[in-house]
Backbone bond lengths (Angstrom), bond angles and torsions (degrees), N, CA, C in turn:
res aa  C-N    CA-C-N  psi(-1)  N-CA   C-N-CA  omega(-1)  CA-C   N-CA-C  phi
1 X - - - 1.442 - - 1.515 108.91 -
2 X 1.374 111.65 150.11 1.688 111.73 179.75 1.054 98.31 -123.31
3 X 0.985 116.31 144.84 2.348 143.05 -172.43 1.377 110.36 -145.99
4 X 1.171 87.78 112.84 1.270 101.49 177.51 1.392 134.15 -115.98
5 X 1.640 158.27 140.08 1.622 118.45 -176.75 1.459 76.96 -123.92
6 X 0.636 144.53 -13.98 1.513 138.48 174.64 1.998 119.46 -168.29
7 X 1.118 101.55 147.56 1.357 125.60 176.47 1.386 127.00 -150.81
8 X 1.548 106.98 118.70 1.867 134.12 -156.32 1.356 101.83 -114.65
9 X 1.457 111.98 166.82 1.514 107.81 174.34 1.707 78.60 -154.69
10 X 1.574 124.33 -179.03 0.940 136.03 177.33 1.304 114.69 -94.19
11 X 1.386 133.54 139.42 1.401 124.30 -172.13 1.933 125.75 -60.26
12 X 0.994 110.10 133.37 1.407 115.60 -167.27 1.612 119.49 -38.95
13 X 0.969 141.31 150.80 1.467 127.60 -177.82 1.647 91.27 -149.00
14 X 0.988 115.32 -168.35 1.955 143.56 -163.08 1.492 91.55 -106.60
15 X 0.980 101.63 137.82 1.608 122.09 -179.18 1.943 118.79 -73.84
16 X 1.782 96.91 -34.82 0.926 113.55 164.90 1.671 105.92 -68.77
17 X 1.412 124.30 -67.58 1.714 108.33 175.96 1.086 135.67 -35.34
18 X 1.505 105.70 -38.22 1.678 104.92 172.85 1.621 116.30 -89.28
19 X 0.761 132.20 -33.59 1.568 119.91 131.62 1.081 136.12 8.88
20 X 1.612 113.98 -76.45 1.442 156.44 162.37 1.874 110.40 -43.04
21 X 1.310 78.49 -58.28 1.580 88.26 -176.23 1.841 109.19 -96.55
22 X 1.252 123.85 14.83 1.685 105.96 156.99 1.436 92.23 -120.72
23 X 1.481 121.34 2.99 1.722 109.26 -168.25 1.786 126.79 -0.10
24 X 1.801 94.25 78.81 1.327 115.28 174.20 1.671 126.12 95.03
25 X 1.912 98.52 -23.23 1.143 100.45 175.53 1.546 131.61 -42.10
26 X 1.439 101.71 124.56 1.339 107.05 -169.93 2.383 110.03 -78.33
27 X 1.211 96.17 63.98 1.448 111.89 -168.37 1.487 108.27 -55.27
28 X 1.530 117.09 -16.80 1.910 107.70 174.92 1.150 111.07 -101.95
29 X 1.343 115.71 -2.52 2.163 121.17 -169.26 1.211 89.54 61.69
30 X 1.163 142.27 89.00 1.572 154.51 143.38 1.332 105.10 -85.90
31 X 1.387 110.99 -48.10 1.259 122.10 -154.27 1.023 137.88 71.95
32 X 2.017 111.21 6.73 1.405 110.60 151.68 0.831 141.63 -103.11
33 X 1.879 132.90 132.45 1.348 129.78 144.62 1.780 103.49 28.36
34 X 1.129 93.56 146.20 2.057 116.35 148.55 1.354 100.78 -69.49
35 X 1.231 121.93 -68.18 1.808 113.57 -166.83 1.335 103.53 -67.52
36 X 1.252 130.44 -44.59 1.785 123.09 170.45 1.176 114.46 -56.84
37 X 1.643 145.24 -36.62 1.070 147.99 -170.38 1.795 97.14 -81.17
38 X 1.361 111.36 -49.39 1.589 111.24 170.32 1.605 119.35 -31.38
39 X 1.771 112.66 -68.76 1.264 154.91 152.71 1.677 79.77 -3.00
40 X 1.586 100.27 -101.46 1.130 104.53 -168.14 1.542 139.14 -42.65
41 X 0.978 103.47 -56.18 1.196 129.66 168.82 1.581 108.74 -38.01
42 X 1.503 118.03 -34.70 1.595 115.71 167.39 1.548 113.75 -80.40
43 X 1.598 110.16 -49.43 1.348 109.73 174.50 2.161 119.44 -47.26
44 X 1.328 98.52 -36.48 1.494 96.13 172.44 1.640 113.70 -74.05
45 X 1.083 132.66 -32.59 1.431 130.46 143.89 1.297 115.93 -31.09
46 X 1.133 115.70 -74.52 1.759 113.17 -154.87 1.453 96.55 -68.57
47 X 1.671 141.03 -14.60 1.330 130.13 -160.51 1.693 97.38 -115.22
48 X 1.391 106.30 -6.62 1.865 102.87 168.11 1.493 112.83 -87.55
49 X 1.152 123.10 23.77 1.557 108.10 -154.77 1.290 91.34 -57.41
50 X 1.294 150.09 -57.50 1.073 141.76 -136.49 1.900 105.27 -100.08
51 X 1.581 111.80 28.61 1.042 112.66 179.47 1.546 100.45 -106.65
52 X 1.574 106.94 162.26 1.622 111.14 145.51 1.105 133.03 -148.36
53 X 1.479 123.34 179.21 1.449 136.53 -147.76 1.597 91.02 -122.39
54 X 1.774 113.58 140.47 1.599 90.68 -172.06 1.807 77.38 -142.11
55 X 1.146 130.00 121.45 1.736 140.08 -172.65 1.976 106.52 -98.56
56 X 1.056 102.99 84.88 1.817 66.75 165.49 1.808 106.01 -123.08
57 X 1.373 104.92 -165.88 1.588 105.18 -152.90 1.630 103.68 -171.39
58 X 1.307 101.60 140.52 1.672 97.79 -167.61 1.540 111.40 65.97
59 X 1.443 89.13 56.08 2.292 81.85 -177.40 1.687 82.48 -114.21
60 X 1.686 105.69 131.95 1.244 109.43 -160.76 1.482 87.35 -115.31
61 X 0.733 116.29 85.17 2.101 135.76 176.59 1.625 101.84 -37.49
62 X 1.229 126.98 -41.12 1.318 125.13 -158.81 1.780 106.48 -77.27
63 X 1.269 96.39 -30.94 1.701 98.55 173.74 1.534 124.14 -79.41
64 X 1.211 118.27 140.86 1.097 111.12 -167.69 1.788 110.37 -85.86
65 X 1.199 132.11 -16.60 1.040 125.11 178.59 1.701 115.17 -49.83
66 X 1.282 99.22 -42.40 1.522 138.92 -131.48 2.043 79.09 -84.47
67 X 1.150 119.58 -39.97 1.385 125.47 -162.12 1.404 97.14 -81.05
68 X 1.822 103.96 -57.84 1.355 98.25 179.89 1.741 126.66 -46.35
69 X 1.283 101.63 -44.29 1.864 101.00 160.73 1.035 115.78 -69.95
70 X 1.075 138.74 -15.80 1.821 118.79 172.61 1.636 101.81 -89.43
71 X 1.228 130.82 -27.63 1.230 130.38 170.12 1.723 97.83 -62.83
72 X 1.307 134.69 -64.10 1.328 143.01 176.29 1.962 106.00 -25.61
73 X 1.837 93.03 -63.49 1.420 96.06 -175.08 1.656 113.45 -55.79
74 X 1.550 117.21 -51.56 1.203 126.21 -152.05 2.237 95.15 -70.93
75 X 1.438 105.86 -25.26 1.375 100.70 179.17 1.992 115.81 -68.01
76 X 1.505 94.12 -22.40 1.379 120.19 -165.38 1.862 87.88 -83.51
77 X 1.150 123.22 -50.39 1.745 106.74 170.92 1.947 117.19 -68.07
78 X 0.927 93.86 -30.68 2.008 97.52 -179.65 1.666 98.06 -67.40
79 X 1.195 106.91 -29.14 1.697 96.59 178.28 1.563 131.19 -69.80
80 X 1.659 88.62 -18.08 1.622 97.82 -179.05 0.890 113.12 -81.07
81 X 1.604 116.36 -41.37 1.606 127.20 -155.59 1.575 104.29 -86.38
């Protein structure tokens, strides 16, 4: 089960600013480079094609409608896989 009373993220910024502002910092310990992490970072693209990314936001857990569709959605990914 997931419980939650709240969930934040940091406000959105430009891809180029943050960029700017870790200039290269290696912030996950990967231990790669910007241009190696780039590198990669395309090669895992071109070999997911058949993957996806699924975002949602404002999921208000306490309502029950709201569960029944995420139960709906999450039955709707087990069907593919």
């Amino acid at each position: 089960m997931f419980e939650a009373d709240a969930l934040g993220m940091p406000p959105p910024e430009r891809r180029t600013a943050a960029l700017a502002a870790t200039a290269g910092l290696d912030c996950f310990g990967a231990g790669l480079r910007r241009a190696e992490a780039e590198a990669a970072s395309e090669a895992a693209l071109v070999s997911s094609s058949g993957e996806m990314v699924v975002v949602v936001s404002e999921v208000h857990l306490d309502v029950p409608a709201v569960l029944e569709r995420l139960e709906r959605m999450f039955d709707g990914f087990a069907s593919l896989g």
